[in-house]
C-alpha positions, 0 to 999 in steps of 0.5 A, spaced: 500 500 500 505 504 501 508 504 494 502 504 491 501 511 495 508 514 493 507 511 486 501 516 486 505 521 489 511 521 483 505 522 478 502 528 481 508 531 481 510 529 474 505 532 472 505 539 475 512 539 472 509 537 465 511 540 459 509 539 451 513 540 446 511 545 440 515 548 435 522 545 439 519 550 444 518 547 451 510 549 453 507 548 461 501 544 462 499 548 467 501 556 470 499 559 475 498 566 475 502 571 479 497 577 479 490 573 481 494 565 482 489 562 478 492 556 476 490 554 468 490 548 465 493 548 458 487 546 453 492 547 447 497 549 443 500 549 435 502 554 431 499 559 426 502 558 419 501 562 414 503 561 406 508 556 410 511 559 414 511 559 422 509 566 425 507 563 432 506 558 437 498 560 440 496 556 447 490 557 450 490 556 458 482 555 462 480 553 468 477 546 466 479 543 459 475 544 454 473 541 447 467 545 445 469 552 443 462 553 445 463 551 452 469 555 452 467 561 449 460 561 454 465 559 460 467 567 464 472 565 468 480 566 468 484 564 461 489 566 458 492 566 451 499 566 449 503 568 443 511 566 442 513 569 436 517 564 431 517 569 425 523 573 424 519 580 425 513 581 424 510 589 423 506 593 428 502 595 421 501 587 418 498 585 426 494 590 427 491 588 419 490 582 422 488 582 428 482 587 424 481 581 419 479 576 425 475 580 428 471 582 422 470 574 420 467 573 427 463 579 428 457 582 427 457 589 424 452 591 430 458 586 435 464 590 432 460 597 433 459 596 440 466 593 441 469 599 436 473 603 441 477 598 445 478 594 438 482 600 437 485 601 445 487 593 444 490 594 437 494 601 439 497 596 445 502 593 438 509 594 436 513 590 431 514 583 435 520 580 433 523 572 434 522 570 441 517 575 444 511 573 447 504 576 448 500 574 454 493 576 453 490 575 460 482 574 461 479 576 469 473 576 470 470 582 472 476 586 470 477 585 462 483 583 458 490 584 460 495 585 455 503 584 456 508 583 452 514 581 454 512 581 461 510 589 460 504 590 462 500 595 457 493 596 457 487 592 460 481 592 456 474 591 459 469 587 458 468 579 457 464 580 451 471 583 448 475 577 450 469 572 447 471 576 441 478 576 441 478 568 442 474 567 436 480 569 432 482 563 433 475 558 436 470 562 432 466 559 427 471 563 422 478 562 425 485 564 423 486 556 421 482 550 421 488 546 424 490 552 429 483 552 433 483 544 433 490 544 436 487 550 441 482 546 442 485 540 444 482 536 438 
């Protein structure tokens, strides 16, 4: 019984201490934020390609796994989505274009009316990102979307409808990639 308790044990902590590999860079299983301490569940990860390049490595962080994007999208609790840049540079001008292209695939007109002016807080938050940068987009509930990039802390953008909003960039019925929201969702 005493081993069967220790073996127990070693898994535990095997398992706190997890990582999964994407892209040759070593992604935790779990975190635990430092401002809140909500511990978060990675529920995936890949990489957002595009014209066969890697422009970044997304994770999605929850508070209880999920597979539906539905469920994930209803679920106002602590979450975090994280952005590693593997491309060389990319301009402040292409993110921005981008970030507007996701929005406006996944919004109504009316949704991106009501959203328009921290649309633009959240876009004025970007700089040209380089290799290695990381974007920590942060969700609290009652307090909105906080936006770090390399442990800067930048702005907080309020709402939980604005972080539904982000999230659909990547898990919306109109995604950057089909394969990046199948990874982020753990399928």
């Amino acid at each position: 019984m005493k081993r069967m308790a220790l073996f127990f044990l070693l898994l535990i902590n095997l398992s706190q201490g997890a990582a999964r590999e994407v892209a040759g860079i070593s992604v935790p299983e779990v975190i635990q934020r430092d401002s809140d301490n909500a511990q978060l569940v990675l529920n995936g990860a890949g990489v957002r390609e595009k014209f066969f390049f890697d422009i970044y490595i997304a994770t999605l962080y929850l508070e209880q796994k999920s597979d539906l994007a539905s469920v994930i999208l209803e679920n106002n609790s602590s979450a975090r989505v994280e952005m590693r840049m593997l491309y060389s540079e990319v301009e402040r001008e292409k993110l921005i274009q981008s970030w507007n292209d996701g929005f406006s695939a996944n919004l109504t007109s009316e949704q991106s009316s009501q959203l328009r002016e921290r649309l633009d807080l959240f876009n004025n938050q970007f700089e040209t990102l380089y290799k290695g940068d990381l974007v920590e987009l942060d969700y609290f509930p009652g307090e909105g979307t906080r936006v770090r990039i390399n442990g800067n802390d930048k702005a907080t953008i309020p709402g939980y409808d604005f972080f539904q909003a982000l999230l659909k960039i990547w898990i919306g019925s109109e995604p950057v990639t089909q394969s990046l929201k199948r990874d982020l969702l753990g399928q």
